[in-house]
Structure formats: structure tokens, C-alpha cells
C-alpha positions, 0 to 999 in steps of 0.5 A: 134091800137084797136088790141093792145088795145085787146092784151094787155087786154087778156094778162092782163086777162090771167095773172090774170085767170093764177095766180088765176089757178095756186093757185089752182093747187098748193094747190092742189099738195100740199095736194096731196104730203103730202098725199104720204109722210105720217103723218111724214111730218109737212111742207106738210099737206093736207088741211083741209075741212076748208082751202078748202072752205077757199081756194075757197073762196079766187079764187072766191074774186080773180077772182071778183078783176080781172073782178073789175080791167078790169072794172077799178073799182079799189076800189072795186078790192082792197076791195075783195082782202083785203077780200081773203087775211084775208081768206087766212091768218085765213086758212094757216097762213102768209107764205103760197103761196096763202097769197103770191099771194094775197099780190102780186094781193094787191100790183099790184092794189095799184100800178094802183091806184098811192099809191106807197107807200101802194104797 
């Protein structure tokens, strides 16, 4: 029984360091593909120094919300990422794929707190 218990935990860990490595990555590629497409491209910019440490800034509050969220201090989990999500959207705007991530880690801790509603 304990052994499930760990399995599912590690998945959960898993999934959330894999969401929050996967933000990166995609800025990441992101920058670089607009970089290769040259200036023409006005979908696909590099990103700024600003939305860099913006950027960080989000995975640090992200990665504190899942270490808060296995601790089931859910309150907190659901203050830092309120938290990146206003970094996110001063940096990229509303419709960029981190805002996106963190409205999805929202809505997954509000459904852990029962408020189906705000989810």
C-alpha cells in the first residue's frame, strides 16, 4: 500500500516538475525560432531581458506552488501561483503558453480545494 502511495506522489512531482520544465523549454525554443526567422516574423519575437527574468521568475513561484501543493498547504500553492500568473501576463500578455500553464496549475489546485466553481 505504501508503494502506491509513493507512486502516485512521484507522479505528481513528476508531472508538475515536467509542466514547469517544459515552460522553459518552450520559451526557450520559441525565442530561438524567431531569432532564425528574422525580424519579419511579428508572432514569434525573442524574448526580452525583461520577460526572461519574468520568465524565471514564474518557474521559481511555480516550482514553490508544487513543493506547497505535496505539502497540502494548498492556500499558499494558490497564492504563488496567482503570483507567476500576474508576472506572466505583464511580461507576454494573455494568450501566451506560460499565462496558459498557469491558468491550468490555477485551476488544478482550486479543484484540490473543492471550489469547482473558481476552477
Amino acid at each position: 500500500m505504501a508503494g502506491v502511495a509513493w507512486s502516485r506522489s512521484w507522479r505528481r512531482r513528476g508531472a508538475a516538475s515536467l509542466s514547469s520544465l517544459l515552460l522553459v523549454l518552450v520559451c526557450l525554443f520559441a525565442g530561438a525560432a524567431a531569432a532564425q526567422t528574422g525580424a519579419g516574423a511579428q508572432s514569434q519575437r525573442p524574448i526580452t531581458p525583461e520577460q526572461s527574468k519574468a520568465l524565471g521568475e514564474m518557474l521559481e513561484l511555480m516550482q514553490q506552488s508544487d513543493k506547497l501543493r505535496d505539502e497540502g498547504k494548498l492556500d499558499a500553492a494558490l497564492e504563488a501561483l496567482t503570483r507567476a500568473l500576474a508576472a506572466g501576463e505583464r511580461a507576454f500578455g494573455e494568450s501566451h503558453f506560460s499565462v496558459a500553464l498557469s491558468l491550468d496549475k490555477l485551476g488544478m489546485i482550486q479543484m484540490m480545494r473543492g471550489d469547482l466553481d473558481a476552477s
